[in-house]
N, C-alpha and C positions, 0 to 999 in steps of 0.2 A: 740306257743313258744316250742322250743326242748326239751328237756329231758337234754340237754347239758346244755342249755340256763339257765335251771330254774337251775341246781347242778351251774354252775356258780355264779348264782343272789344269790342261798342262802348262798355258799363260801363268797363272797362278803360283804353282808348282816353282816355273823358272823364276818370277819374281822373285819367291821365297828364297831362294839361294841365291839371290844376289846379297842376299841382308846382311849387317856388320857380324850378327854372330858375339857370341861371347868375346871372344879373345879381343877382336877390336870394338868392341865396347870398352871394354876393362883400356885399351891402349887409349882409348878416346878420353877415357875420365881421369887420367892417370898420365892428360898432358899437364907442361910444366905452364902452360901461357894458353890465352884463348887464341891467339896466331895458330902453336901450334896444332889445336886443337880444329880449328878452323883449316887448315891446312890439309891434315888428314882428311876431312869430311868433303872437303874440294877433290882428292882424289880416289873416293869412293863412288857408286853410282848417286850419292847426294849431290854430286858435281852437278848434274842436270840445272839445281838451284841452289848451291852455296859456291863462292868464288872466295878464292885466297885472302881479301883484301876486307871482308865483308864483319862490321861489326857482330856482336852478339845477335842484337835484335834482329840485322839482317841474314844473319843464320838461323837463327830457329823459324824464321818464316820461309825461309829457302829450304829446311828442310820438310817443314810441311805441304810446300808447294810442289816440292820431287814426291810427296807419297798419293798429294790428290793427282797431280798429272797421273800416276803408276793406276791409281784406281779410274781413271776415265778412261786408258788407255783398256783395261781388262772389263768395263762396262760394255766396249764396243763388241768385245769376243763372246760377251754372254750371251745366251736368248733372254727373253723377255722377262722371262720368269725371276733369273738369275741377275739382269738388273736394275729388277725393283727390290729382289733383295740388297744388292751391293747399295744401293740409294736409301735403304736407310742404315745402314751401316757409316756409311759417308756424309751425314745425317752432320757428323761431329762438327763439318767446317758449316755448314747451313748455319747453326748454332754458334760458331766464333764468327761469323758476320752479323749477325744477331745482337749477340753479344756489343760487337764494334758499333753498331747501329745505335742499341741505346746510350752508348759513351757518346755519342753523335748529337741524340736530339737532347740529352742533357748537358748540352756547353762544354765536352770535352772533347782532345785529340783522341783519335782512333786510327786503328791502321786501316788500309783498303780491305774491302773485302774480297776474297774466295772467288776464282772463276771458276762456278764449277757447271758450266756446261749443261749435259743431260743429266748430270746428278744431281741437280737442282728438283728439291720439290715446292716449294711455297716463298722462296728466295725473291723469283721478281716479282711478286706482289706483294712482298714486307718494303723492298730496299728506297721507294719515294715515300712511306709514309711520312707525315707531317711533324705529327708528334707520337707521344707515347701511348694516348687513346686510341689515336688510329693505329698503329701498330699492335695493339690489343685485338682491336675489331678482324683486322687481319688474320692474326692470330689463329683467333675464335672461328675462322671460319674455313682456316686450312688443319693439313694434318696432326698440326702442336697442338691443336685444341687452348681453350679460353685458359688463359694463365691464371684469370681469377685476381687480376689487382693491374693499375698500372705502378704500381711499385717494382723497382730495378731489380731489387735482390729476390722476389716473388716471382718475377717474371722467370728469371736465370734459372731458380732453385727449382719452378715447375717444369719448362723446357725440359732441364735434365730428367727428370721423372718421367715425361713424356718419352723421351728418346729411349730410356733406357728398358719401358712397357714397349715399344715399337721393335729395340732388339729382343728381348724375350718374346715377346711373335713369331721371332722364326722359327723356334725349337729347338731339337738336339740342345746341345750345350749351351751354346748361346742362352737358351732360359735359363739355365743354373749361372751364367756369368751375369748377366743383367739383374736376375733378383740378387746376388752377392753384393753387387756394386749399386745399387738401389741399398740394401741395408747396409752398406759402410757409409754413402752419402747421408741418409738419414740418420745414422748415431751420428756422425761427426756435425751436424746442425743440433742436434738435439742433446746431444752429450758433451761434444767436443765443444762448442762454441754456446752451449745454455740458452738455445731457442728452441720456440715454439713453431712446429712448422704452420702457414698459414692454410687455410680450409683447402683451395684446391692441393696446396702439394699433398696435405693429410689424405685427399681423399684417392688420390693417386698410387701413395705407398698403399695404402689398406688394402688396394685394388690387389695389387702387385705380391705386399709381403703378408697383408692379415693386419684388420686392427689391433690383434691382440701381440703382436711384437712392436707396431709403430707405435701404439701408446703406452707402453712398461714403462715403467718408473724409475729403470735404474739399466744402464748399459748391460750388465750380466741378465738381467731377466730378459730385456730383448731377446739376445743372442739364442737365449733356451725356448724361445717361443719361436722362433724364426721356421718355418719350414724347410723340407730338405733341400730344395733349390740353393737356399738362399742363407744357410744355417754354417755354411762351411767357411765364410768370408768371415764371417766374426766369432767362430767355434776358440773356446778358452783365452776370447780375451772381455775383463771383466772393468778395467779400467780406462777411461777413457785418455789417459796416458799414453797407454798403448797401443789406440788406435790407428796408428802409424804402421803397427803389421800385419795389419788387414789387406795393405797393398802389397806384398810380394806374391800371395795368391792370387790375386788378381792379373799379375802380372804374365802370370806362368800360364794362366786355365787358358788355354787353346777354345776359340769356337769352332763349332762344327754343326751338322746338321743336316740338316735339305740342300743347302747351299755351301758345300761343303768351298768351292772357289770364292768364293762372298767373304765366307766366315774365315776363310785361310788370314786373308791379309785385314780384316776387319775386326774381328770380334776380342781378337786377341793385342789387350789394349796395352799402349807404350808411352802415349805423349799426348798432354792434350793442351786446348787453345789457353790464350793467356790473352787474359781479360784487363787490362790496366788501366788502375781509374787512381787516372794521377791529382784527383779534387779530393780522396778520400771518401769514406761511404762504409757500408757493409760489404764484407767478402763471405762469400762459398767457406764451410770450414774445410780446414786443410787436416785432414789424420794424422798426416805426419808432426806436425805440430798442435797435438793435442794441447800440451804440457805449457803451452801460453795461453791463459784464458783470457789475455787481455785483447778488447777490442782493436781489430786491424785498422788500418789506416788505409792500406791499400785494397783495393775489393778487385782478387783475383776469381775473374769469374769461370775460371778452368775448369775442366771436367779430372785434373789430374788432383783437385781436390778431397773428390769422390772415389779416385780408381777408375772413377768411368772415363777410360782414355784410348783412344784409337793406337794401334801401334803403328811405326814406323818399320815396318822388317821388310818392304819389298824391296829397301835398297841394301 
């Protein structure tokens, strides 16, 4: 191992223990007010981007903005190798500017997007497109590949698919967490919410999990066709009710690998972007609210829909 590798792994390493940890999690969720809540998070290393006074909205984007500053800061300690793997791991925020982009050229507020520096892959050549063809074409010609429609929720539902084939690229574990959270995203579209996915995301999952789990007929036959990767994310659950417990495994599965400083604070997902389309529209389905099959109003296009969610643990 390099001289880079190891300054990496031990950056890595100290971030890692900087993180809330159970116990102040549990104190975090288990304040009485979002003050105090907010409060706490001001005096943790989230300080960096959450301040005492700061509503919700401007806390949860303070706190994603302490985890990409934490990941550009250990980008710089990596070699080469190390990050272009952190850069698609980091993928997540590319994808919630994305995300805010097409709230943008479809007549809605969005939040700004993402400075993300050298962890940018195809970012400044999406962020002047015009409209949504153009940002297609774009697309289509960088690493997210053709999304296959300029349709919003098409667009969003491939992306994720995409991202999620880019993390199972790496290896090690990370491929058994991407294809897990690839088939929790796909039941909760196809089971959870009673869609059909369109030709590219179809052709994306098939790639990923096998046609013969992405077209079953019934949530349980999925699950029993799924292969080993990717069979343990939806292992004994058969109703789409219950797809809401698909995410604590996901929560827990550590990435690892080749990159093992990448996959430390990357793979192992915690929190993802929040998509807010305050016109109404179609949303991402969410697992954990299998149990409403009525059509959403709000179209959160989060990855914490899927499980596929970057975590927060360097602070």
């Amino acid at each position: 191992m390099s001289a880079a590798w190891v300054a990496g792994r031990v950056r890595a390493q100290a971030l890692a223990r900087r993180r809330l940890g159970p116990g102040r999690t549990r104190l975090l969720a288990e304040s009485a007010s979002l003050a105090d809540a907010v409060s706490i998070l001001a005096a943790t290393p989230y300080g960096h981007g959450v301040t005492r006074e700061q509503d919700l909205a401007s806390a949860q984007r303070g706190v994603a903005e302490t985890l990409l500053w934490h990941l550009r800061v250990l980008a710089g300690w990596l070699p080469r190798g190390g990050a272009t793997a952190l850069r698609t791991v980091a993928a997540w925020f590319e994808l919630a500017n994305i995300d805010a982009l097409l709230q943008r050229l479809e007549g809605r507020p969005a939040e700004e997007p993402y400075v993300l520096g050298a962890l940018g892959t195809a970012w400044p050549r999406l962020e002047d497109a015009s409209d949504i063809a153009a940002l297609r074409e774009r697309l289509t010609a960088s690493s997210w590949g053709d999304p296959g429609d300029v349709d919003p929720w098409t667009i969003r539902l491939v992306l994720r698919l995409s991202w999620a084939s880019r993390i199972h690229a790496l290896g090690g574990r990370a491929t058994a967490w991407a294809a897990g959270a690839a088939g929790v995203l796909v039941a909760g579209e196809r089971f959870g919410a009673g869609r059909d996915l369109p030709r590219a995301a179809l052709e994306r999952a098939d790639r990923m999990l096998g046609a013969s789990p992405v077209r079953a007929s019934a949530l349980g036959a999925m699950a029993a066709h799924l292969g080993r990767d990717a069979h343990w994310a939806l292992a004994g659950i058969d109703d789409p009710a219950d797809l809401w417990r698909a995410e604590g495994p996901l929560l827990e599965t550590p990435g690892a690998g080749r990159q093992p400083a990448a996959a430390r604070l990357g793979v192992r997902c915690r929190a993802g972007p929040r998509c807010r389309d305050r016109a109404g529209g179609r949303r991402l389905a969410d697992p954990g609210r299998a149990r409403d099959r009525l059509p959403r109003r709000r179209a959160d296009g989060s990855l914490r829909c899927a499980g596929l969610r970057i975590c927060s643990r360097c602070g």
